[in-house]
N, C-alpha and C positions, 0 to 999 in steps of 0.2 A: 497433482500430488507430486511432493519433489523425495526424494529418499539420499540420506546421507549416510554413509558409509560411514561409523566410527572406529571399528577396531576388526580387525581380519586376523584369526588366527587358523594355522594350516595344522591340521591334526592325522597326519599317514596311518596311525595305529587303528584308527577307523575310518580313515580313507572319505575326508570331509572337512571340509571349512568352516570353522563358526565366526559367523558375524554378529554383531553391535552394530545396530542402526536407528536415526532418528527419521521419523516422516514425518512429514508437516503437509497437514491438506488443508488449507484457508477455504470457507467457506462451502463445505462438503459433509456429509454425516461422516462418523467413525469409520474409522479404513477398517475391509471384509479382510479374513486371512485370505481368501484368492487372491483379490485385488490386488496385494501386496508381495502375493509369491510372483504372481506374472510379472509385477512392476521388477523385483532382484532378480526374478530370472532375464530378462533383458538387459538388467544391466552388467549383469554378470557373465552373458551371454552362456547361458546354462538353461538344458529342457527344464520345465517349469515343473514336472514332478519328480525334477531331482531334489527340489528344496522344501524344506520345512521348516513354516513357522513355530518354534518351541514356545515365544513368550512374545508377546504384546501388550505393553500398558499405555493408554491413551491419559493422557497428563491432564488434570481437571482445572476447567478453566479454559483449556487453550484445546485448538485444533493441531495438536503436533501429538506423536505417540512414538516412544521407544521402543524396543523390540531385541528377541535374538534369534538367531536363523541357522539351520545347518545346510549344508550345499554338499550332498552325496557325490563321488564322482560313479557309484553304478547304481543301479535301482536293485539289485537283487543286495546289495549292501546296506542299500535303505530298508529292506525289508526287514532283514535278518536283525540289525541294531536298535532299528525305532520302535515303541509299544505303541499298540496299535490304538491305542487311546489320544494320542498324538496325531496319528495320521488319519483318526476320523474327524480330530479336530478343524474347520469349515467346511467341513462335506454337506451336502445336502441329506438333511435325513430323509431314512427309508418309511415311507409311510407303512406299518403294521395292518395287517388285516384287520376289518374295522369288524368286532361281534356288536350283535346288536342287544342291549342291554332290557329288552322287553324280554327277548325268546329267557333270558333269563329269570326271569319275575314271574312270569306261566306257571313254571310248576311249583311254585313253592303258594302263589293265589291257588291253584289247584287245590294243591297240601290244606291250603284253611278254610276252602269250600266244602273238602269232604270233610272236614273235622267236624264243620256246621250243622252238616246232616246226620249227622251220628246222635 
């Protein structure tokens, strides 16, 4: 996976970098937003949950995909600025407690067993 930097713009008023980038992975499935934050944060030489991926579009046809990315310089910055819709974006989800949809069915076949006998 190669990543090119296309445009850097330095933004103080909220204390972060937004970047313009294309990657290009020949021969590999679609780039994950991890994959991609750890590849800028090393190139950036920046902890890797300083950065957020905002946008990714993988260009159809080809193995290359555009992108735009912020680079925090504090984490409690990144918190306060980013919606958290964003920064759940390629987290692993949380698996839910699983209900089990029988114990739900019981008492309603109850409900039309004793209507029967009535």
């Amino acid at each position: 996976m190669e990543v090119q930097i296309i445009n850097r713009k330095e933004n103080p008023l909220l204390q972060r970098s937004e970047i313009e980038f294309k990657a290009t992975y020949p021969g590999k499935p679609t780039l994950t937003r991890k994959d991609l934050q750890e590849k800028l944060a090393g190139i950036l030489n920046v902890d890797k949950e300083l950065v957020v991926i905002a946008k990714l579009k993988p260009a159809y046809g080809k193995q290359e995909a555009t992108g735009y990315a912020k680079v925090y310089q504090e984490k409690e910055r990144l918190a306060k600025v980013e919606p958290k819709y964003i920064l759940s974006r390629g987290q692993p989800k949380e698996k839910k407690a699983e209900e089990k949809p029988a114990e739900k069915e019981k008492p309603a076949e109850a409900k039309k067993s004793e209507e029967k006998k009535k």
